[in-house]
mmJSON file of the N, C-alpha and C atoms, coordinates in Angstrom:
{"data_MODEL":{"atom_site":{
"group_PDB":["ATOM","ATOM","ATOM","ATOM","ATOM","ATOM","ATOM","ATOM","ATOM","ATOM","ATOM","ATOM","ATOM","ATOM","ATOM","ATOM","ATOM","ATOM","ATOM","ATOM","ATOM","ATOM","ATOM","ATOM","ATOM","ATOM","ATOM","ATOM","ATOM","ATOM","ATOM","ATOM","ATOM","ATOM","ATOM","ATOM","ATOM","ATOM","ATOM","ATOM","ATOM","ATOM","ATOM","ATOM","ATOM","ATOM","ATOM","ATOM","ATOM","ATOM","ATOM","ATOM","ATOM","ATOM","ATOM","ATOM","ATOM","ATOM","ATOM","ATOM","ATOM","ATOM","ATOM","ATOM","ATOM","ATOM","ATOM","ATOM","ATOM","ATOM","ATOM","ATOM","ATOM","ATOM","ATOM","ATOM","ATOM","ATOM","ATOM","ATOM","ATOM","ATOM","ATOM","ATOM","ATOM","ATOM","ATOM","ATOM","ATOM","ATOM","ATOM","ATOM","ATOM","ATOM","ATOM","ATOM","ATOM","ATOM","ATOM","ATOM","ATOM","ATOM","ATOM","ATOM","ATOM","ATOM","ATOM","ATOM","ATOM","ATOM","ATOM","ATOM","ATOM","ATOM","ATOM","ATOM","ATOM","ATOM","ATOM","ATOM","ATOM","ATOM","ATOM","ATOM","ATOM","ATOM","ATOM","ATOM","ATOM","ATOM","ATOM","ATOM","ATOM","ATOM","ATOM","ATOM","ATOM","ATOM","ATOM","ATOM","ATOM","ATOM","ATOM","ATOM","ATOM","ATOM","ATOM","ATOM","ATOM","ATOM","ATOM","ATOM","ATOM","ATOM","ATOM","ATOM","ATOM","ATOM","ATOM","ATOM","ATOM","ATOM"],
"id":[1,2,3,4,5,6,7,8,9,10,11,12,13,14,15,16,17,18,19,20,21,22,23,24,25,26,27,28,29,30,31,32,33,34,35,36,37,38,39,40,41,42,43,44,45,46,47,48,49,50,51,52,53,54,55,56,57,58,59,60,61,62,63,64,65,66,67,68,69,70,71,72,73,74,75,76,77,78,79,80,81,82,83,84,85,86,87,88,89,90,91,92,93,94,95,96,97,98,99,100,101,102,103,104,105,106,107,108,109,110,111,112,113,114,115,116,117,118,119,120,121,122,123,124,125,126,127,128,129,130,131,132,133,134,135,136,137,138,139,140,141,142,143,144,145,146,147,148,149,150,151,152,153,154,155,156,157,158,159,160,161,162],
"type_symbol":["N","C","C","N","C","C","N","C","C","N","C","C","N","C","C","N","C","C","N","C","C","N","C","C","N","C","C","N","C","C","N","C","C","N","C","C","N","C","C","N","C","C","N","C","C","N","C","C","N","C","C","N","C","C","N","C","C","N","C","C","N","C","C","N","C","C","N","C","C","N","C","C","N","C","C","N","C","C","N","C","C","N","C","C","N","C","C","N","C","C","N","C","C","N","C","C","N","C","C","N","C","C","N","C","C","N","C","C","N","C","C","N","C","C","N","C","C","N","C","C","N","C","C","N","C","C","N","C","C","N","C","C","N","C","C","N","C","C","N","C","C","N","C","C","N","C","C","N","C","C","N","C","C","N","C","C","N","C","C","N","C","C"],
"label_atom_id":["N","CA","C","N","CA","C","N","CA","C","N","CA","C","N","CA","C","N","CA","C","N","CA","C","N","CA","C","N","CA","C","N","CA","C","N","CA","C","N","CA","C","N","CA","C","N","CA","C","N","CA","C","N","CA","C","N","CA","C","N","CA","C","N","CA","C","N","CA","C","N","CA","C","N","CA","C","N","CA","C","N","CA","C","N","CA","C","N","CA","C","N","CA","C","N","CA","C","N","CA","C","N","CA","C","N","CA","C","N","CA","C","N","CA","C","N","CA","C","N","CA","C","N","CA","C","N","CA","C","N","CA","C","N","CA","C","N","CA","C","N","CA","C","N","CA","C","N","CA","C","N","CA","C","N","CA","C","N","CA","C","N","CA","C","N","CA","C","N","CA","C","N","CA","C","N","CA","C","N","CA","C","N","CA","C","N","CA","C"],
"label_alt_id":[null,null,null,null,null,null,null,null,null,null,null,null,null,null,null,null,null,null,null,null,null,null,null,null,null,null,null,null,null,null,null,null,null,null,null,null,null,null,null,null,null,null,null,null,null,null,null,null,null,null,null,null,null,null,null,null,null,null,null,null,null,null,null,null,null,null,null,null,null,null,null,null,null,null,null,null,null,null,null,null,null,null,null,null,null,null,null,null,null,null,null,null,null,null,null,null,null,null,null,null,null,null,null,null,null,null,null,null,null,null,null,null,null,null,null,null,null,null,null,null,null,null,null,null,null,null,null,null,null,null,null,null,null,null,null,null,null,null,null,null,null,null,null,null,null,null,null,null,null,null,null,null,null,null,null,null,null,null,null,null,null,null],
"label_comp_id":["UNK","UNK","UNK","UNK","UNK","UNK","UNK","UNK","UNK","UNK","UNK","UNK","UNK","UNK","UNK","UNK","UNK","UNK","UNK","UNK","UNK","UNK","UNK","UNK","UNK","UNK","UNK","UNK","UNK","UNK","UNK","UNK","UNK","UNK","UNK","UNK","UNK","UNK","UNK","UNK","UNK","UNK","UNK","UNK","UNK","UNK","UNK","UNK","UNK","UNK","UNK","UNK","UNK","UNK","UNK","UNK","UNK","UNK","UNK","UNK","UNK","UNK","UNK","UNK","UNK","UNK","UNK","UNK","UNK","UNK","UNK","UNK","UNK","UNK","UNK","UNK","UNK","UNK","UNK","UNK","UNK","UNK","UNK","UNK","UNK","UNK","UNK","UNK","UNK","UNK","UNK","UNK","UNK","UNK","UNK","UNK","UNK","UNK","UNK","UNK","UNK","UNK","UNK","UNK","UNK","UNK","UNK","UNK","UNK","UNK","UNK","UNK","UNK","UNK","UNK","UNK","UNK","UNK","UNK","UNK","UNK","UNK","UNK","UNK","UNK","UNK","UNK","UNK","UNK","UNK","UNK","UNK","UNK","UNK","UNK","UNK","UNK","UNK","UNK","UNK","UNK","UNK","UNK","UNK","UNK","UNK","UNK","UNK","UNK","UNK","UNK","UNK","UNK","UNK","UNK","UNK","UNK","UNK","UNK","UNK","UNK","UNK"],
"label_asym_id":["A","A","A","A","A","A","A","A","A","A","A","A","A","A","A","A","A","A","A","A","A","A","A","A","A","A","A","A","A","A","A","A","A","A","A","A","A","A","A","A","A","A","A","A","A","A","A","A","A","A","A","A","A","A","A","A","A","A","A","A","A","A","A","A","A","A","A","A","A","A","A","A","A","A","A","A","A","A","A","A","A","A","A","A","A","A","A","A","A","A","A","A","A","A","A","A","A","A","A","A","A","A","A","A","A","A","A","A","A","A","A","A","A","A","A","A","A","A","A","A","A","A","A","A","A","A","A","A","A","A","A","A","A","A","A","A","A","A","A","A","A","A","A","A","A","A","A","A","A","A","A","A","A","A","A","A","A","A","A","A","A","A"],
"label_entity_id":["1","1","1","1","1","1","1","1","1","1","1","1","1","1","1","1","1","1","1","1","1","1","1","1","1","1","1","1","1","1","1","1","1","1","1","1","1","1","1","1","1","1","1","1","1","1","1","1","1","1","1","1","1","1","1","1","1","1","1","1","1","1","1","1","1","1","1","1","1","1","1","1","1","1","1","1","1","1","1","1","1","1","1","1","1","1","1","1","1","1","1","1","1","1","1","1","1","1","1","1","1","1","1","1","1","1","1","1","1","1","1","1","1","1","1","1","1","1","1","1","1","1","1","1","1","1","1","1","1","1","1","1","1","1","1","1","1","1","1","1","1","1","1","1","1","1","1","1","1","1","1","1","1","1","1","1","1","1","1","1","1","1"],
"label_seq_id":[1,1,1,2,2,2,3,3,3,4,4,4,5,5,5,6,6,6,7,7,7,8,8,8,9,9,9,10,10,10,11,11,11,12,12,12,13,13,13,14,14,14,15,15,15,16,16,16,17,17,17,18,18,18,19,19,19,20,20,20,21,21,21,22,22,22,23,23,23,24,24,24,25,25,25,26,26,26,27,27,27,28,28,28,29,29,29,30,30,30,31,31,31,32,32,32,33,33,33,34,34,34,35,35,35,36,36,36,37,37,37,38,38,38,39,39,39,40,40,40,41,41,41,42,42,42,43,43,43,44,44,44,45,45,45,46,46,46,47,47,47,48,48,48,49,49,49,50,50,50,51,51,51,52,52,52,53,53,53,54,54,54],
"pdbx_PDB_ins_code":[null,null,null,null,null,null,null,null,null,null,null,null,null,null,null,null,null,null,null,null,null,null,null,null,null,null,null,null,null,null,null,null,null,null,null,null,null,null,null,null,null,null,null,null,null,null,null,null,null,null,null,null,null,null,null,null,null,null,null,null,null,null,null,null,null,null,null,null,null,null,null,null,null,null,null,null,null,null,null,null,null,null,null,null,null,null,null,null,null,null,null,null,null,null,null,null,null,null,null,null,null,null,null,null,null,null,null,null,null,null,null,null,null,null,null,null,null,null,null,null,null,null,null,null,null,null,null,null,null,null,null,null,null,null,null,null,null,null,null,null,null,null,null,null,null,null,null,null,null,null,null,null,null,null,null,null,null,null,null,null,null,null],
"Cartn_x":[0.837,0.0,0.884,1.777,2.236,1.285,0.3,-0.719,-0.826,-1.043,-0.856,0.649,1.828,2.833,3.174,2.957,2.879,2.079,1.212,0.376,1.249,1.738,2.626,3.761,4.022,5.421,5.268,4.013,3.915,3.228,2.854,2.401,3.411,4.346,5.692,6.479,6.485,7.363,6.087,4.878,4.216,4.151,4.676,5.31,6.28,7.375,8.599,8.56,7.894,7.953,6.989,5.64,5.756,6.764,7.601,8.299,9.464,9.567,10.422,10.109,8.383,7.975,7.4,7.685,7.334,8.673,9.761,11.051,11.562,11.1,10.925,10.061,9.202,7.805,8.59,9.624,9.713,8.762,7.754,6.704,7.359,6.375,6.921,7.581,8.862,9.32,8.424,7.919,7.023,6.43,6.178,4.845,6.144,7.488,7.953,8.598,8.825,9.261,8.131,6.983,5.722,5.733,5.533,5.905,7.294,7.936,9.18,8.667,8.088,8.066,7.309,6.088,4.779,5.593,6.056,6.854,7.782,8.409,9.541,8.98,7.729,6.744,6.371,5.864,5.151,6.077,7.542,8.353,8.679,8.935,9.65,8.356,7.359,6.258,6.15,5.968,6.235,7.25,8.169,9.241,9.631,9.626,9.262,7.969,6.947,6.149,6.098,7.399,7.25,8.608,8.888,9.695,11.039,11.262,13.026,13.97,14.365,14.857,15.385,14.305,14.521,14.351],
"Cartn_y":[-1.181,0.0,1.246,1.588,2.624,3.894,4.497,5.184,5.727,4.837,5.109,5.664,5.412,5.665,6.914,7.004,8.507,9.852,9.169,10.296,10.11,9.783,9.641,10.325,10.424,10.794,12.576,12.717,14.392,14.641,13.667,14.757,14.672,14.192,14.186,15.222,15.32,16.661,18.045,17.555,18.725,19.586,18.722,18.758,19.604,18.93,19.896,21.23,21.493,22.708,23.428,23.046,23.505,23.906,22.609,23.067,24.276,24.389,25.557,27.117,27.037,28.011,28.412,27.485,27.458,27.924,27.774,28.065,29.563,30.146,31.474,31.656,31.856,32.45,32.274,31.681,31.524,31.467,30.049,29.621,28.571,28.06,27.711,26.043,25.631,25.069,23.245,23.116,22.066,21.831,22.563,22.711,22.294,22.883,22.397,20.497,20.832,19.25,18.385,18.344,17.009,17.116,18.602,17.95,17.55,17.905,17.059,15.493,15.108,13.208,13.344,13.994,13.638,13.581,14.716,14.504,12.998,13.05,11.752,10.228,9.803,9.397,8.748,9.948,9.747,9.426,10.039,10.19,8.45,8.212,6.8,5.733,5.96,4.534,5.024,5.812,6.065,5.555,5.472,4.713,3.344,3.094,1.86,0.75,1.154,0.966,0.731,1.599,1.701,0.446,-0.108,-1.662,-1.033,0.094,0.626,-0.147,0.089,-1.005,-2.162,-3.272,-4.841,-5.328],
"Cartn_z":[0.0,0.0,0.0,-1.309,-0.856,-1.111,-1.114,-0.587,0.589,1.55,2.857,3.147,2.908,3.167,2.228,1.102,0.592,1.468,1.789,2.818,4.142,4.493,5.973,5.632,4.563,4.401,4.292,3.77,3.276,4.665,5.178,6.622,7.234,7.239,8.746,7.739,6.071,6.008,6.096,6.297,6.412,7.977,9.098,10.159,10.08,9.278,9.562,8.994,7.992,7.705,9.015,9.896,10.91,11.865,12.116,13.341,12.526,11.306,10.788,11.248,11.191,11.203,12.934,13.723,15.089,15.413,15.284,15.416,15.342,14.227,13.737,14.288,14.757,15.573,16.7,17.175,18.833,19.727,19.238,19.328,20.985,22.121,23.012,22.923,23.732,23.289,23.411,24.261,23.844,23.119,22.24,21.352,20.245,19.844,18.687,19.395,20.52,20.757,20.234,20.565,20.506,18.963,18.172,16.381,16.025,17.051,15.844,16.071,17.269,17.749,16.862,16.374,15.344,14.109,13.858,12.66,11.961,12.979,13.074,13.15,13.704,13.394,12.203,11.93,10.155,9.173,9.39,8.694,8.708,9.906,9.724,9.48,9.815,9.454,7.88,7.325,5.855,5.469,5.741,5.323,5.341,6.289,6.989,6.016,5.644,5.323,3.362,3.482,1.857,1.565,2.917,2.843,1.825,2.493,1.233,2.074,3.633,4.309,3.986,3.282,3.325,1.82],
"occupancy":[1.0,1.0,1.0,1.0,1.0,1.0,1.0,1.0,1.0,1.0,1.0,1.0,1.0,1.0,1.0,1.0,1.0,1.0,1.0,1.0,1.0,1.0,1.0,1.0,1.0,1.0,1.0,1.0,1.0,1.0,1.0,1.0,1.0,1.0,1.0,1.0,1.0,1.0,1.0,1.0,1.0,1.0,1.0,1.0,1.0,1.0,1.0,1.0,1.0,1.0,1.0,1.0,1.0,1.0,1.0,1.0,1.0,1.0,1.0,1.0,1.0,1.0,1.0,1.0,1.0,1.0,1.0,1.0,1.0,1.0,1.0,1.0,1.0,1.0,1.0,1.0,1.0,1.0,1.0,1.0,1.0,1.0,1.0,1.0,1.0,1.0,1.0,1.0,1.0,1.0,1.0,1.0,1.0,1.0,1.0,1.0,1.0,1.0,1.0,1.0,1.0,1.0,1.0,1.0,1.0,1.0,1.0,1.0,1.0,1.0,1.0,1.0,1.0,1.0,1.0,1.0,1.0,1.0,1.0,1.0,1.0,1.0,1.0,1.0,1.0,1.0,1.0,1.0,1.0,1.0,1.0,1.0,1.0,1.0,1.0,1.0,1.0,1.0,1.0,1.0,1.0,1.0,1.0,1.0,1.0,1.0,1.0,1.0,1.0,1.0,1.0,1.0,1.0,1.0,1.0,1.0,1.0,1.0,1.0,1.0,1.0,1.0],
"B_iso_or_equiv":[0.0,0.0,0.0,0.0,0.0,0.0,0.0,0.0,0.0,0.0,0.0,0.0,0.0,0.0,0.0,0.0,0.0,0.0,0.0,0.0,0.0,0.0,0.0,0.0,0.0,0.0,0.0,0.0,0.0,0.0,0.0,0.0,0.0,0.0,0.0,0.0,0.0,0.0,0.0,0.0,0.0,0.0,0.0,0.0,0.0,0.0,0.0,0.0,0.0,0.0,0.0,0.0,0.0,0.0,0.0,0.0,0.0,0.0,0.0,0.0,0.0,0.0,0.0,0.0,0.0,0.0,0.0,0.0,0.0,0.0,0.0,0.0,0.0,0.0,0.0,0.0,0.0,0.0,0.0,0.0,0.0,0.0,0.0,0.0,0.0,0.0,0.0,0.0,0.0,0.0,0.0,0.0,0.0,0.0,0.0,0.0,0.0,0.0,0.0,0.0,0.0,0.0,0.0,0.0,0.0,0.0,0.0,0.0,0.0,0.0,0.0,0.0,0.0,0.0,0.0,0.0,0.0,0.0,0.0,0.0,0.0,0.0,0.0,0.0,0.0,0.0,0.0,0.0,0.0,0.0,0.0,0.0,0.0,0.0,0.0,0.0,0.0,0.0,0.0,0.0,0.0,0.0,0.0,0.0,0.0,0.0,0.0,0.0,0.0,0.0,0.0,0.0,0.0,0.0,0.0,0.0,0.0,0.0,0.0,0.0,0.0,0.0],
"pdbx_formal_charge":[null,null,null,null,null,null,null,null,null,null,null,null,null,null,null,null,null,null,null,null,null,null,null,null,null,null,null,null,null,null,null,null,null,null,null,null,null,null,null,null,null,null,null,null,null,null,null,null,null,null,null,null,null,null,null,null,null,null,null,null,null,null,null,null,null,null,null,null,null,null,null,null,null,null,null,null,null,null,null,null,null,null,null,null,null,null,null,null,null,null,null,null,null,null,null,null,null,null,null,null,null,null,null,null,null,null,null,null,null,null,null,null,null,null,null,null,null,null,null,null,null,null,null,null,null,null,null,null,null,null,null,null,null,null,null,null,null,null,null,null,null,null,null,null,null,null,null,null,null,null,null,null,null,null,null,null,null,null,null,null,null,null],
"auth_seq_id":[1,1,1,2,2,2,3,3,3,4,4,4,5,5,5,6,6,6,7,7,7,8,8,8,9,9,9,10,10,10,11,11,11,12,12,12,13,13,13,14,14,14,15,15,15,16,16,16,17,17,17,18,18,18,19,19,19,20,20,20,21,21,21,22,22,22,23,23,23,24,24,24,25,25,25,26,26,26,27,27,27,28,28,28,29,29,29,30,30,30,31,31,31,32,32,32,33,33,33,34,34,34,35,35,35,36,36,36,37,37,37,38,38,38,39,39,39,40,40,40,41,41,41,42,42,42,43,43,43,44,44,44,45,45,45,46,46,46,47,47,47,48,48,48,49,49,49,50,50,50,51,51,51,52,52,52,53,53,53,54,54,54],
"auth_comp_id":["UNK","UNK","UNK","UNK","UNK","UNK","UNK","UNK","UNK","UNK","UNK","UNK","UNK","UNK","UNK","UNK","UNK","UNK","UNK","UNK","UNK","UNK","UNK","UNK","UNK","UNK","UNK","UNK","UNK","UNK","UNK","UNK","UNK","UNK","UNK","UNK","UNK","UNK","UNK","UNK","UNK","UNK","UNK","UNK","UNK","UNK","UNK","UNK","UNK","UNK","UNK","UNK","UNK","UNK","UNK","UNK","UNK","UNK","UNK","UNK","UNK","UNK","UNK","UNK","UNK","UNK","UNK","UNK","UNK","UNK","UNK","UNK","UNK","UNK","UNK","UNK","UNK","UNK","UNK","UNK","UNK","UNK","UNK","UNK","UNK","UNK","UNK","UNK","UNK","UNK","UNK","UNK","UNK","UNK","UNK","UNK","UNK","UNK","UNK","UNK","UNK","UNK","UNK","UNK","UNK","UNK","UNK","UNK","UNK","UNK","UNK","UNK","UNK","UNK","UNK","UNK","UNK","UNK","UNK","UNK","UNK","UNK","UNK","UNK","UNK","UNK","UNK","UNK","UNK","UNK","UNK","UNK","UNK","UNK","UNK","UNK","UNK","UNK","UNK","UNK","UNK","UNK","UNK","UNK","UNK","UNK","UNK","UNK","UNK","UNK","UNK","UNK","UNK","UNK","UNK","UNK","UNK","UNK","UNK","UNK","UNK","UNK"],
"auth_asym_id":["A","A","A","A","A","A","A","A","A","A","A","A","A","A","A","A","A","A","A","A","A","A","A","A","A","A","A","A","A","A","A","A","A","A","A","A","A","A","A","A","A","A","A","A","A","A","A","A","A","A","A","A","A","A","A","A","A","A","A","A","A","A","A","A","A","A","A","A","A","A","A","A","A","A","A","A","A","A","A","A","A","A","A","A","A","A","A","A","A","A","A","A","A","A","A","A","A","A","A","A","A","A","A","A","A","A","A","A","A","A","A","A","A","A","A","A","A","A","A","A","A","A","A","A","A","A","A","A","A","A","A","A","A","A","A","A","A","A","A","A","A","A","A","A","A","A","A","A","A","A","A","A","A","A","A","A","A","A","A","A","A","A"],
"auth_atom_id":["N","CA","C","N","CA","C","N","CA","C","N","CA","C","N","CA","C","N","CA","C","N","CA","C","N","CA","C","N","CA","C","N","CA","C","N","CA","C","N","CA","C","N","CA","C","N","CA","C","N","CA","C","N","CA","C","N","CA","C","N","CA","C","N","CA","C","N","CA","C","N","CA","C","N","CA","C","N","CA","C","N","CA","C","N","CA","C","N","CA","C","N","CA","C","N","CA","C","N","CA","C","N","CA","C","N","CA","C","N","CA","C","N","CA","C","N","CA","C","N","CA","C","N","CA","C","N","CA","C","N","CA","C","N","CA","C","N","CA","C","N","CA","C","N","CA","C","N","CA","C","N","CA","C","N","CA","C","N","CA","C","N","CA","C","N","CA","C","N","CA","C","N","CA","C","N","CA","C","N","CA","C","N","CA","C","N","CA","C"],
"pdbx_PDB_model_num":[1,1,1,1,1,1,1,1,1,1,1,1,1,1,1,1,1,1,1,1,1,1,1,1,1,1,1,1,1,1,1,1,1,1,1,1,1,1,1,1,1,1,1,1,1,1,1,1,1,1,1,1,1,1,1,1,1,1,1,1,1,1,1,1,1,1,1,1,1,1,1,1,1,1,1,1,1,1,1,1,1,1,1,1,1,1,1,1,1,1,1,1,1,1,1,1,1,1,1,1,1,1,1,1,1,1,1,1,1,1,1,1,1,1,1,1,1,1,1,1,1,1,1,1,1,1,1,1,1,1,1,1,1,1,1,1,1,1,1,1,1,1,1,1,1,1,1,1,1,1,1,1,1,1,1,1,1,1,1,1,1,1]
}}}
């Protein structure tokens, strides 16, 4: 199903360009910690998922 893992992958980089812009906002710092884990997340079960690994 890479479907599902295409959509995982653009939301964990749709994440990081948050935490880019939480960064520049000097937005508070928990709030960019819990998206980078969301980010990092998506990023790796997208990956993971798209079996590049094995």
């Amino acid at each position: 199903m890479t479907g599902l893992s295409t959509i995982l992958i653009v939301v964990g980089l749709f994440l990081l360009g948050g935490i880019y812009s939480f960064v520049k906002q000097q937005m508070p710092k928990g709030l960019i910690v819990l998206l980078s884990i969301g980010a990092a997340m998506c990023l790796t079960a997208g990956v993971l998922r798209l079996d590049v690994w094995s």
